[in-house]
N, C-alpha and C positions, 0 to 999 in steps of 0.2 A: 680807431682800431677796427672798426666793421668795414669803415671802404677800405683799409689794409687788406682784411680777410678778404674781401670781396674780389680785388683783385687779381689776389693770387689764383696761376693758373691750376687748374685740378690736377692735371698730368705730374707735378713738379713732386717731389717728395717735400712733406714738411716738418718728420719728428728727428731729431736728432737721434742717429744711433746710438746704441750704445757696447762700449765693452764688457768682455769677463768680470765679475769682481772675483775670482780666487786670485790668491797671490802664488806669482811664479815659482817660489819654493815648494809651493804642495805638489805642482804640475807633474806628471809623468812625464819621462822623457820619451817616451810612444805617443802620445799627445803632441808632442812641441809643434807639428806640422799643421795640427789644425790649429795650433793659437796661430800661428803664423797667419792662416788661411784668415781667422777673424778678424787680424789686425789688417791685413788687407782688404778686404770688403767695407771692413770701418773708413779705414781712406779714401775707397771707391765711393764710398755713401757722401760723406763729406764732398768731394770734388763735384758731384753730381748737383748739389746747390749751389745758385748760381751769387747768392749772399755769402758763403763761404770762401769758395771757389775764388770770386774776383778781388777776398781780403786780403789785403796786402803779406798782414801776417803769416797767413798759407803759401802765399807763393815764395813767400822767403824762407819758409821751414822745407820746403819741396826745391828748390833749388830753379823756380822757374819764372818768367814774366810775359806780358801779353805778345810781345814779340818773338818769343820761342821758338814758336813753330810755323813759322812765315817764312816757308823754303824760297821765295823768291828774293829773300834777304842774302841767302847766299847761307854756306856753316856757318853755326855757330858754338862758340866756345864758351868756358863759363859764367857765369856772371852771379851775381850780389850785393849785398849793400855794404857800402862802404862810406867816408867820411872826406868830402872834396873839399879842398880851399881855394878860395876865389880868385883869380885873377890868374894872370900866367900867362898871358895874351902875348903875341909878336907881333901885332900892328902898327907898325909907323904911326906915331900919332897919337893912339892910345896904347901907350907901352907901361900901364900900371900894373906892375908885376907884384904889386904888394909888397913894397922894400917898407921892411920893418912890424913888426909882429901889431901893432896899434891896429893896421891893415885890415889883415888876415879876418876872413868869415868862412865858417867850417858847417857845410851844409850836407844834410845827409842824402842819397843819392844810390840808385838802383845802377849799376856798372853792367855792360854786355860788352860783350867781348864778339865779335863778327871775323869774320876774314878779310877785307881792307879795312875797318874802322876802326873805333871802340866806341859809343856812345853811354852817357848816362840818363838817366829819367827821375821825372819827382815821383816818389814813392806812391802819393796820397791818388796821384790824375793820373800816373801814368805818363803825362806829356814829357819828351824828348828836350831837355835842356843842349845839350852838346853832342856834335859829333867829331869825333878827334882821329884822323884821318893816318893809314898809315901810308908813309913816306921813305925819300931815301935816307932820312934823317931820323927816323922810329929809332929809341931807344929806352931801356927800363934801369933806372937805378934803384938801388932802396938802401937805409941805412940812415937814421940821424948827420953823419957827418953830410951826406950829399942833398939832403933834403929837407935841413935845418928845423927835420918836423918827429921825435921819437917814433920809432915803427914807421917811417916814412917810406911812400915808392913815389919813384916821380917819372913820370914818361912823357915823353918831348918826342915833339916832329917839329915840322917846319914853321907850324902855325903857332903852337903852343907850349908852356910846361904843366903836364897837369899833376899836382899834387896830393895824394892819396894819403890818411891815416888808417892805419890796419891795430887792431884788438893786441897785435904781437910780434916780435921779428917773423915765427912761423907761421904767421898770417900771411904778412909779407910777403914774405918767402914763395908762401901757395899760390900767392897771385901773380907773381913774377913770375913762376917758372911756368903756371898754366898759360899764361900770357903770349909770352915769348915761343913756347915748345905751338903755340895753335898759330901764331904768327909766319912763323920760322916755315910752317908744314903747310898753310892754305893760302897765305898771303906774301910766297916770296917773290914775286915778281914786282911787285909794290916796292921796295926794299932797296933795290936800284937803278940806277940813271938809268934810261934806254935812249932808244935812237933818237935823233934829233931835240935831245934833253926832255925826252916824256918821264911822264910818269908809270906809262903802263905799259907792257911790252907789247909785241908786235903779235896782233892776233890773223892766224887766214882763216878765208871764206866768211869775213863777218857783213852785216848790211853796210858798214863805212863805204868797202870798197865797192860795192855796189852805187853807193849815193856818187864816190869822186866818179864812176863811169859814166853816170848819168848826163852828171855838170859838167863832164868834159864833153860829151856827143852832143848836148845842146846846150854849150858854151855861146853860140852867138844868138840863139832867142833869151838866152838869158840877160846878157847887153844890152841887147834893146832892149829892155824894159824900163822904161823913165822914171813910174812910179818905186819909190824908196819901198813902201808897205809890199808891195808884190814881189819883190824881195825875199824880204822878211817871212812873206806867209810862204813861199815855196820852200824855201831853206827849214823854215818851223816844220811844214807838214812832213819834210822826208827825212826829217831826224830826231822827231818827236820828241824834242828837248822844250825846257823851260830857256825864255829868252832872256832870263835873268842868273844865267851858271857862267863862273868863272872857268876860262876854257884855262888860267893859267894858276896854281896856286904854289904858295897861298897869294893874298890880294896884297902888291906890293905897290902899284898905281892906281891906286883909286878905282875905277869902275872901264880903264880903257881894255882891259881883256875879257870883259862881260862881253857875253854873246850877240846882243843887241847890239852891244856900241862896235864890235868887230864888223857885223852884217853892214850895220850904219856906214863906215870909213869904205867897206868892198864897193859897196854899191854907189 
């Protein structure tokens, strides 16, 4: 406890606020504004430690998580914990869908809602288990009959079906329609087929069309170039991608639409 104390920084606050104790029936209703005011500054005081602050429990009573407010995420929509069951998978290969209740493992799970995704997270780390993509195939059902799971919602793309237990039908319910109605509003171009079977529609003025001009105007020093790796490192540095991204999803051949193995076959 002494190198606890010791470490702690001076600046930090370290007494836990505290509230009123009159009870709100005595309260004047001329008052009500500054209890309001108290209970707010209480919250503020709270959020301000950073033991508090990063407890799990707080951010789930506040409606929020570490990725909130990371505007280069793109909106985001609501999110919470909810109850996921395992498997659901479309992969060729491993297609364990969990047929049969024996299966099934129901694991708890922090839900975000984004404008092309949704992903969930482990509550306790934080770390990012799934990202579930949307597609021209995004869809929300809920209800026992389609989700063989009471209070069930189950949302399907291309890759997966993921199955949600909710506290109620109008759990359910709240998370479908918040879902759908953020989908529907930030992420509808995701939603249908585009040109030459994309996923994303046809953006101008972006750095793409910049890169095909480049490779087209020195399309023949690019040829000659023998080495494979120089290649690679040109196309790497002017599109600042990881060489290991599925340029086609979901992954229905193995690894031949990986970026790498694409550059590999050009070159």
């Amino acid at each position: 406890h002494t190198v606890r104390r010791q470490s702690i920084k001076r600046g930090e606050p370290r007494q836990m606020p505290s509230l009123p104790h009159t009870a709100e029936s005595t309260v004047r209703e001329e008052h009500f504004s500054s209890r309001r005011k108290q209970l707010e500054d209480y919250l503020t005081s709270i959020l301000k430690m950073p033991m508090y602050r990063n407890y799990h429990g707080t951010m789930e009573f506040i409606g929020v998580s570490q990725l909130s407010f990371i505007h280069d995420l793109g909106p985001k929509g609501i999110e919470g914990f909810i109850m996921k069951r395992s498997g659901g998978h479309r992969i060729p290969g491993l297609n364990c869908c969990g047929q049969g209740r024996m299966c099934y493992r129901w694991s708890k799970r922090w839900l975000v809602v984004k404008d092309s995704f949704l992903m969930y997270m482990k509550p306790d780390s934080g770390a990012i288990s799934f990202v579930l993509l949307v597609d021209k195939e995004f869809n929300i059902k809920i209800g026992q009959k389609e989700t063989e799971t009471k209070y069930g919602l189950q949302i399907d793309n291309l890759s997966r079906s993921l199955i949600l237990k909710c506290n109620s039908y109008r759990h359910a319910q709240w998370w479908r329609q918040g879902i759908d109605e953020f989908i529907r509003k930030h992420g509808k171009d995701f939603l249908t087929e585009h040109r030459f079977g994309s996923y994303a529609a046809v953006q101008e003025n972006t750095l793409a069309k910049c890169l095909v001009s480049w490779v087209v105007e020195y399309e023949d020093e690019l040829l000659c170039l023998q080495a494979t790796s120089a290649v690679f490192f040109i196309y790497l540095y002017f599109l600042r991608l990881s060489p290991e991204i599925f340029m086609k999803r979901p992954v229905v051949e193995g690894n031949r639409w990986r970026l790498d193995c694409i550059l590999k076959r050009k070159a």
